[in-house]
C-alpha positions as CSV (number, residue, x, y, z in Angstrom):
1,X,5.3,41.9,-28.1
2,X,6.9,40.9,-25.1
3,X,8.9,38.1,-26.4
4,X,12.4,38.2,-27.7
5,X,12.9,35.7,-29.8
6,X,10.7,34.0,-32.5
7,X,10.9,30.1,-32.2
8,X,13.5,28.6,-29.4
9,X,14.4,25.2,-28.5
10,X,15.3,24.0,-25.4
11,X,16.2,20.3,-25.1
12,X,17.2,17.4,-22.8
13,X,16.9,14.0,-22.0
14,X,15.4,14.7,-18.7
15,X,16.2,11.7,-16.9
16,X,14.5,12.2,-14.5
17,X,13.5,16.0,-14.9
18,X,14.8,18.4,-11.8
19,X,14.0,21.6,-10.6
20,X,16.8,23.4,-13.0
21,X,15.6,21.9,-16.2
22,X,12.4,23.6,-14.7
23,X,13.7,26.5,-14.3
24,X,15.3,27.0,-17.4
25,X,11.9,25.6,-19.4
26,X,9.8,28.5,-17.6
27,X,13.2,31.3,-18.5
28,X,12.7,30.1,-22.3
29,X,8.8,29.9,-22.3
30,X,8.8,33.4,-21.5
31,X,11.2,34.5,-23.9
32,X,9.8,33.1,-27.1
33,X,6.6,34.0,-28.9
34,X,6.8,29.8,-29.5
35,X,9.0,27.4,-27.5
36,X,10.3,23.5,-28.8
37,X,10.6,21.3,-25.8
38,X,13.0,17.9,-26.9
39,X,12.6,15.0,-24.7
40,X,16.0,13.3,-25.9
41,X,15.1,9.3,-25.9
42,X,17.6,6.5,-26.9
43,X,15.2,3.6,-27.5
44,X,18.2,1.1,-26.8
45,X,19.5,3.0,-23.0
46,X,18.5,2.8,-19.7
47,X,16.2,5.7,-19.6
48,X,13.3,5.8,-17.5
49,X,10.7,5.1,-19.5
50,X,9.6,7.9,-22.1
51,X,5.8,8.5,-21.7
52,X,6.4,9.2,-17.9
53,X,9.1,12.0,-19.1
54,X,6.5,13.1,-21.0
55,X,4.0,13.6,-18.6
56,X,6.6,15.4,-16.5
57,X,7.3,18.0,-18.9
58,X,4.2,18.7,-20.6
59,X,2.4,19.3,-16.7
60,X,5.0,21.6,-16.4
61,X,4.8,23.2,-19.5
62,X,1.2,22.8,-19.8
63,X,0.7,26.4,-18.7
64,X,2.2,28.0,-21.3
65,X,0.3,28.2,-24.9
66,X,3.0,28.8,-26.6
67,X,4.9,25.3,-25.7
68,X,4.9,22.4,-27.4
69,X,6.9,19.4,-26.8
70,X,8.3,16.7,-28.7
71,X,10.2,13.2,-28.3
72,X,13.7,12.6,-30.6
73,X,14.5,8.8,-30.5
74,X,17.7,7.4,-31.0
75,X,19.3,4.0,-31.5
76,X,22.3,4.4,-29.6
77,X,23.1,2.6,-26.4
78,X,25.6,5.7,-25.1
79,X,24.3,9.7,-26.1
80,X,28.0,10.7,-26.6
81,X,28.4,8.5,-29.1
82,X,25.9,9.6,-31.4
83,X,27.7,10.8,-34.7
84,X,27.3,14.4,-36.0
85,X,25.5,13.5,-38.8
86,X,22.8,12.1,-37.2
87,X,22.7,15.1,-34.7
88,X,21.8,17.4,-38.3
89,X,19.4,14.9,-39.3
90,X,17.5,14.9,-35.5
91,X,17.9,18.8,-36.2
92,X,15.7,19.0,-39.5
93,X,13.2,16.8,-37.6
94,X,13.0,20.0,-35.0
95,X,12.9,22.1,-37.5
96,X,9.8,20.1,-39.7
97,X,7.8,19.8,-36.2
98,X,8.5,23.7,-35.0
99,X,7.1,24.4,-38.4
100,X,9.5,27.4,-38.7
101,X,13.1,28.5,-38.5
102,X,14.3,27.9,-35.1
103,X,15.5,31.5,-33.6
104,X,16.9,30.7,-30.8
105,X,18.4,27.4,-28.6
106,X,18.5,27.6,-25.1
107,X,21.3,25.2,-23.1
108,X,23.5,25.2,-20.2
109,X,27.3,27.0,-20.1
110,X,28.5,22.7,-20.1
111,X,28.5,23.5,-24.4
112,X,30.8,25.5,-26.1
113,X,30.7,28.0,-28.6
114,X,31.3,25.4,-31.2
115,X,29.0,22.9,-29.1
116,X,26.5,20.5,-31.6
117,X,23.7,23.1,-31.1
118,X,26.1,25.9,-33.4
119,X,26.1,23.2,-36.2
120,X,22.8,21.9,-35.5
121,X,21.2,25.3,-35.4
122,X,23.7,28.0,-37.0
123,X,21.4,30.5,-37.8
124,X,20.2,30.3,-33.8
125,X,21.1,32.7,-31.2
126,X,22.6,30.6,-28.3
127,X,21.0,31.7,-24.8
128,X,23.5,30.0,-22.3
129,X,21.9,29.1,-19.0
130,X,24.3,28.4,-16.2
131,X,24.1,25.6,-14.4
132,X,23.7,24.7,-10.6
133,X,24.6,21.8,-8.8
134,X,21.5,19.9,-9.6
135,X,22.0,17.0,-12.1
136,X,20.2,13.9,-13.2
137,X,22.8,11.7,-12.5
138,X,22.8,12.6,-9.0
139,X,19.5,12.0,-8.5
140,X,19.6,8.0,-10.1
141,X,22.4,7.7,-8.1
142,X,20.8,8.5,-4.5
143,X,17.1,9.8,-5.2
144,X,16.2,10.4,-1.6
145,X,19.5,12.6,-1.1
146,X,18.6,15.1,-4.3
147,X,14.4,15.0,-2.8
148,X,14.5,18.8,-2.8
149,X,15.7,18.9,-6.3
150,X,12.7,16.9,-7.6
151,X,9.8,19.0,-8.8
152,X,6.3,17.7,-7.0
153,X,5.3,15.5,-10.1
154,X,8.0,13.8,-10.1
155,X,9.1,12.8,-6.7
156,X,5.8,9.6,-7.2
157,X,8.3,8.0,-9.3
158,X,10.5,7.4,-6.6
159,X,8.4,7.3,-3.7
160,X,8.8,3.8,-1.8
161,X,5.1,1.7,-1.4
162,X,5.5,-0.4,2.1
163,X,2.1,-3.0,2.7
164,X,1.2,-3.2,6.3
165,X,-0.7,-6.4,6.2
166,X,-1.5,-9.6,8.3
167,X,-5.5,-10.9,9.6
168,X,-7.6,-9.0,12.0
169,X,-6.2,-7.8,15.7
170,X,-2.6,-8.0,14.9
171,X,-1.9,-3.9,15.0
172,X,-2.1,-3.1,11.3
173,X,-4.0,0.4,11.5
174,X,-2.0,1.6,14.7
175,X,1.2,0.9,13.0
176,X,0.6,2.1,10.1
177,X,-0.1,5.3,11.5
178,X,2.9,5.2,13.8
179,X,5.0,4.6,10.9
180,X,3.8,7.3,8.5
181,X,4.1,10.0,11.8
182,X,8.1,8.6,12.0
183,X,8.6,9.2,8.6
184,X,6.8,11.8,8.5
185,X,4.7,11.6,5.6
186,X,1.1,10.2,4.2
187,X,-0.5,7.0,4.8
188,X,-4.1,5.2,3.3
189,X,-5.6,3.8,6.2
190,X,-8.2,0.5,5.6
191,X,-11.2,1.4,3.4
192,X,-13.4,-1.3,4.5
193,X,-13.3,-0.3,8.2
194,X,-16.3,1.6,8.0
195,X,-17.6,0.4,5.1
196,X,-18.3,-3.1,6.5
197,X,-20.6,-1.2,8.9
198,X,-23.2,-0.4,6.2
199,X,-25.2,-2.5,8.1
200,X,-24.1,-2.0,11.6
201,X,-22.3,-5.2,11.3
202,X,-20.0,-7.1,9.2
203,X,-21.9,-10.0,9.4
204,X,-24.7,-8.4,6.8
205,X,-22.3,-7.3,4.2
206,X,-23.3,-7.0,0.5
207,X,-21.6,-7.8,-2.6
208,X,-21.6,-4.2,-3.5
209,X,-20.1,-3.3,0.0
210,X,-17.0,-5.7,-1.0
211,X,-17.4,-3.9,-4.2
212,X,-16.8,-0.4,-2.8
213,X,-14.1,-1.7,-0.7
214,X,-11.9,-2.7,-3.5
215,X,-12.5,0.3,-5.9
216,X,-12.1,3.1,-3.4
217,X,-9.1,1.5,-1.6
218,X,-7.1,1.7,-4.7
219,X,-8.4,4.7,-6.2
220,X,-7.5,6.6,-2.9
221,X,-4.0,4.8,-3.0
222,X,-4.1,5.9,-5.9
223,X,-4.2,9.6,-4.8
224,X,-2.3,9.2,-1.6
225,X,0.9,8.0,-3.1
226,X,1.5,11.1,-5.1
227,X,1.7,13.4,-1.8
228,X,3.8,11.4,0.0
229,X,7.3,11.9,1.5
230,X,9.8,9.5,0.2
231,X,7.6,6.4,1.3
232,X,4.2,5.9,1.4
233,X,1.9,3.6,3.5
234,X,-0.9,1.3,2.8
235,X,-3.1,-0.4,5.7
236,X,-4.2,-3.5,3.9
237,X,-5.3,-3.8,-0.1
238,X,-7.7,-6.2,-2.1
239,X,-5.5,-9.4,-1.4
240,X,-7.2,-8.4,2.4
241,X,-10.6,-8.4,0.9
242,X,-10.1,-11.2,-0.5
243,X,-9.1,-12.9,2.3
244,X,-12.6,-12.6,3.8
245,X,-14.5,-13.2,0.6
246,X,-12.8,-16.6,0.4
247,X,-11.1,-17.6,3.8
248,X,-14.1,-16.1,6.0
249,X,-17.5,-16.0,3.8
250,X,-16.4,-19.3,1.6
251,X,-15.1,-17.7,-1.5
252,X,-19.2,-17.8,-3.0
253,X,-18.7,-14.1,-4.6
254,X,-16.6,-15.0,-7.3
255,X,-17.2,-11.6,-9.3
256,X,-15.6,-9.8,-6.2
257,X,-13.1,-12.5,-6.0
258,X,-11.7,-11.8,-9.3
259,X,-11.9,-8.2,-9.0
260,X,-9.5,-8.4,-6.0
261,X,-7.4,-10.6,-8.1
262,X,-7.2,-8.3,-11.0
263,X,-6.7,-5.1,-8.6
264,X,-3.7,-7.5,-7.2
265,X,-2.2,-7.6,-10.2
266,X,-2.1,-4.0,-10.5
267,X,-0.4,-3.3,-7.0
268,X,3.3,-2.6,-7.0
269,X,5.6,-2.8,-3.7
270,X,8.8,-1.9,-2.5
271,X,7.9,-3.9,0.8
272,X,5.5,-5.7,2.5
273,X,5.4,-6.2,6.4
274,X,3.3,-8.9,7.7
275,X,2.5,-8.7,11.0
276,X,2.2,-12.5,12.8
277,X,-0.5,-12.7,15.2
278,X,1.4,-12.7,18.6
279,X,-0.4,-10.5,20.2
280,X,-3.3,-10.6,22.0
281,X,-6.9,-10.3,20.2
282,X,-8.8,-8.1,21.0
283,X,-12.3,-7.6,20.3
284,X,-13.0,-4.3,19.1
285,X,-17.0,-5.3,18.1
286,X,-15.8,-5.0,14.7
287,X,-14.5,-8.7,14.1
288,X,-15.1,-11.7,13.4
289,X,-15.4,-14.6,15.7
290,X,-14.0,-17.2,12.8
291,X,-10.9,-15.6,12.3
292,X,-10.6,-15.0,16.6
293,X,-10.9,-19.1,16.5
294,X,-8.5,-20.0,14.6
295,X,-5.8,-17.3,14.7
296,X,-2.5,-19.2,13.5
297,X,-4.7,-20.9,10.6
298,X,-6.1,-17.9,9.5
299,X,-2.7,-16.7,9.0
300,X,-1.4,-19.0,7.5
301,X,-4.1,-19.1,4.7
302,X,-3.7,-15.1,4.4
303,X,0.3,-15.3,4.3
304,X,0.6,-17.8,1.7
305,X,-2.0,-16.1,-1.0
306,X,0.3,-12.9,-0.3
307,X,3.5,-14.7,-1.0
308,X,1.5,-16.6,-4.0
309,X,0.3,-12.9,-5.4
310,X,3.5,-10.6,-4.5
311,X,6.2,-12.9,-3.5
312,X,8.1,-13.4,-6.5
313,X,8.4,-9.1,-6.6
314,X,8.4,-8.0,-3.2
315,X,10.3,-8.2,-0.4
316,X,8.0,-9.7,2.7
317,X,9.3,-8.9,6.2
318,X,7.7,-10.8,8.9
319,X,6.5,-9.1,12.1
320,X,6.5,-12.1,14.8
321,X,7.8,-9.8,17.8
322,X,5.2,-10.1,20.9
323,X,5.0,-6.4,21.9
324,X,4.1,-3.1,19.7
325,X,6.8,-1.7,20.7
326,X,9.3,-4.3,19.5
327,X,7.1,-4.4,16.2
328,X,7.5,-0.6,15.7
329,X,11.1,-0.8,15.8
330,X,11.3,-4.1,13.9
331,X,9.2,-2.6,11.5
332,X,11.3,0.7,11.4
333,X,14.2,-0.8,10.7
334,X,12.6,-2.5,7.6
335,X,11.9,0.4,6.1
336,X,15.0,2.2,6.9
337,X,16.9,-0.9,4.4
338,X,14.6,0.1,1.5
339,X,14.8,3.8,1.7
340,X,18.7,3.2,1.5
């Protein structure tokens, strides 16, 4: 048949999963005509939170027909502590949801012969994996320094979300570029750039143009996050939009206004960078001439909704320095603290 044993189990708490528990889940897949996957969840502990676990293992797993995967909750604040009779007890519920006699458990050479899963599971075969160096505590302890152990779906979770914001002329996009090629990963540069041009000018702009803006920026954000290299990059987001629905075109579109709102609410950062504007404006053709008039207001406006919408969660680090150059490295050095 191919397969060795029956019915295995192979469980964890996989917080966060790593490449080893990976590893070991695709060794046991193949070895059983039907595989038990345990995500081991105490409902009272610091765990990170148990629907994303779930999601990491069953895309792993998702593969493989013959794998089905199952939570085991707990009320205890420390694992070690949970008594013996409650680990029989979480055993029987395996049992009831394999819907057969378990045949074999798979676990690392960290258990003994006389481990939990012998009196848990005595009529099992025990199929010892040994471990590596890669652990779970490792990785909560300094993420960034265990990236290579983290399988792709995973690494998201931990990737940092910087906002490059601030009004029109102040070196957003070219930043934001410079800073994802530095770090050497993915960036979402502004959506409404070129949607604003629908009408060869942003002067003629139609509700459903501020419409697209808003949706596609955060659905590609969305996207882009997932690829990126320890910290990802966003050139603007709706709170920008917003700020030329209401600062520049008199805040009349309220549906639009409130979708930006709501979008807002959604947004999570690890840092925003607001570039001042001390630099000079430049006119690219693409701007407009309120916000060129009254520079310093307009940021002021912009600055204060930001710290109103993400101030009380995210760190803000003002950009004020006069050249790019001292920006870049102002801005680098931001970054640098939050990937610590």
């Amino acid at each position: 048949m191919g397969y060795q044993f029956k019915c295995g189990m192979y469980g964890g708490c996989f917080n966060p999963l790593h490449l080893g528990h990976v590893r070991d889940m695709i060794k046991a897949a193949n070895m059983c005509e039907k595989l038990i996957v345990v995500i081991c969840h105490g409902i009272n502990r610091a765990e990170i939170d148990v629907n994303t676990r779930y999601r990491w293992v069953y895309e792993t797993v998702q593969h493989y027909p013959n794998v089905k995967v199952m939570i085991l909750r707990d009320t205890h604040r420390d694992k070690h502590l949970i008594p013996e009779d409650e680990w029989l007890k979480q055993a029987e519920e395996v049992k009831a949801f394999a819907g057969e006699t378990i045949t074999a458990v798979f676990h690392g050479d960290d258990y003994g012969e006389k481990s939990v899963w012998s009196k848990c599971y005595p009529e099992a075969k025990k199929v010892i994996f040994k471990r590596d160096y890669m652990n779970s505590t490792s990785i909560r302890d300094n993420p960034f320094e265990c990236w290579d152990w983290l399988p792709v779906n995973v690494r998201p979770y931990y990737v940092k979300r910087v906002l490059i914001s601030g009004i029109e002329s102040t070196g957003k996009s070219v930043l934001t570029t410079a800073l994802a090629r530095h770090f050497n990963t993915n960036y979402l540069e502004e959506v409404g750039r070129d949607l604003s041009q629908l009408s060869g000018t942003c002067e003629l702009m139609l509700p459903e143009d501020y419409n697209r803006i808003l949706i596609e920026h955060k659905d590609k954000a969305n996207h882009l996050y997932k690829e990126a290299n320890k910290v990802f990059f966003s050139d603007t987001d709706a709170a920008y939009t917003r700020f030329f629905l209401q600062y520049v075109d008199g805040g009349y579109d309220t549906a639009n206004i409130n979708l930006a709102k709501a979008i807002e609410a959604t947004n999570s950062y690890d840092l925003i960078l607001y570039l001042q504007p001390t630099v000079a404006f430049v006119q690219d053709g693409d701007r407009r001439l309120e916000v060129q008039e009254e520079r310093d207001k307009a940021s002021k406006w912009y600055f204060n909704e930001l710290m109103l919408t993400y101030g009380a969660r995210t760190p803000v680090v003002q950009i004020s320095e006069p050249t790019y150059n001292g920006r870049f490295m102002e801005a680098v050095e931001a970054v640098k603290k939050v990937l610590k």
